[in-house]
N, C-alpha and C positions, 0 to 999 in steps of 0.2 A: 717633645714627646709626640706621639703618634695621635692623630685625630678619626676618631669611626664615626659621629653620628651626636649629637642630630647638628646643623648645619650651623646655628648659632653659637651652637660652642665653640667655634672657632674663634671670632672675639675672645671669647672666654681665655682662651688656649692663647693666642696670640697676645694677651695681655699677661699672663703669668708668665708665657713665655721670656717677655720681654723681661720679668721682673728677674727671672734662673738667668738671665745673660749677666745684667749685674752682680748676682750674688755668685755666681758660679757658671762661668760661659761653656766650660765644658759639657752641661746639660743640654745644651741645645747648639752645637757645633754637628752640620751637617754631618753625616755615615759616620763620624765617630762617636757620634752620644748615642750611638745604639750599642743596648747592654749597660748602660751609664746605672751604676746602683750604687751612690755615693749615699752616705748619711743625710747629707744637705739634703744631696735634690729629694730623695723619699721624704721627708722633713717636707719640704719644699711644697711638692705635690700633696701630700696628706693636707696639711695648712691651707692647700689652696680651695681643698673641696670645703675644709671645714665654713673656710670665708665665705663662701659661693652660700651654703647652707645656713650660716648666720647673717648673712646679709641679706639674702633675695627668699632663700624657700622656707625658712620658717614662719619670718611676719607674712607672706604670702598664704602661708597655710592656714598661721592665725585666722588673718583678715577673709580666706575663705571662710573659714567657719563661722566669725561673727557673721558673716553675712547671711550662713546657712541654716544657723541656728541665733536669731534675734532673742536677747534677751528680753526686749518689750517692743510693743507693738508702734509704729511711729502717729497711730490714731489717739491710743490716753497714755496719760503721764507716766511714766517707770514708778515702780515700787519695788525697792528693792529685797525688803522683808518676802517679800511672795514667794510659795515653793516651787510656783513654775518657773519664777526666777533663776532660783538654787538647782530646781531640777536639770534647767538646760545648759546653768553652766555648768554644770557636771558634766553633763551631754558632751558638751562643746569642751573641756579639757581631756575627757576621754579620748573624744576621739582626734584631738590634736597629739596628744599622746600616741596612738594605734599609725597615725600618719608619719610621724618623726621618726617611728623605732620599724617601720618599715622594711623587711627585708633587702627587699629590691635596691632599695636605696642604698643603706648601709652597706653590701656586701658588690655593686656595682659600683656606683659612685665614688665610693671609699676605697673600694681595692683598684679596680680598673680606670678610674679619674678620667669619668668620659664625662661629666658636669648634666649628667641628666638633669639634676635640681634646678640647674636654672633654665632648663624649658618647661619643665613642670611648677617651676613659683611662679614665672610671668604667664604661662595657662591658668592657675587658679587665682591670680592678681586680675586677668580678663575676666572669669567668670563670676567673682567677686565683684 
């Protein structure tokens, strides 16, 4: 399938590629897999973002947010009874929550399988 952007996802691309040649070469068979709408390969590519998104850009997002939002401070000891505890994980599941269900995401990624997640998980895996 076709590559636009951003320039890393072509590993990306080039590795599920390879994996549509085993399961179904006709997916990725030069000028002819254009228009290729077999059940597999949409299968295929759907499955590939969902991977992309359970493997790199969710614990990516997590681990931004523990980062962004520290349950306790690394000067005294955690308590975990505390309500600024509670309050921040709450904080910190919200808005892992508001990240995940992401428009852009879902309706890019998902439909058009250009793998933005995984330069946005190893972006917030950097700034984490």
């Amino acid at each position: 399938w076709g590559l636009d952007y951003p320039p890393l996802t072509a590993y990306v691309s080039y590795f599920f590629g390879m994996l549509a040649q085993k399961i179904e070469p006709e997916l990725v068979t030069l000028h002819a897999s254009r228009g290729n709408e077999t059940p597999t390969g949409k299968m295929l590519m759907r499955y590939s973002v969902l991977v992309c998104d359970l493997l790199l850009f969710f614990p990516a997002a997590y681990a931004f947010l523990c980062s962004f939002y520290p349950v306790h401070s690394t000067t005294t000891p955690p308590q975990p009874s505390s309500s600024s505890s509670k309050r921040l994980l709450g904080i910190r599941a919200a808005a892992w929550f508001f990240i995940l269900l992401n428009p852009a995401f879902i309706l890019i990624d998902h439909g058009h399988f250009q793998y933005n997640c995984v330069a946005h998980g190893l972006i917030l895996l950097a700034i984490a």
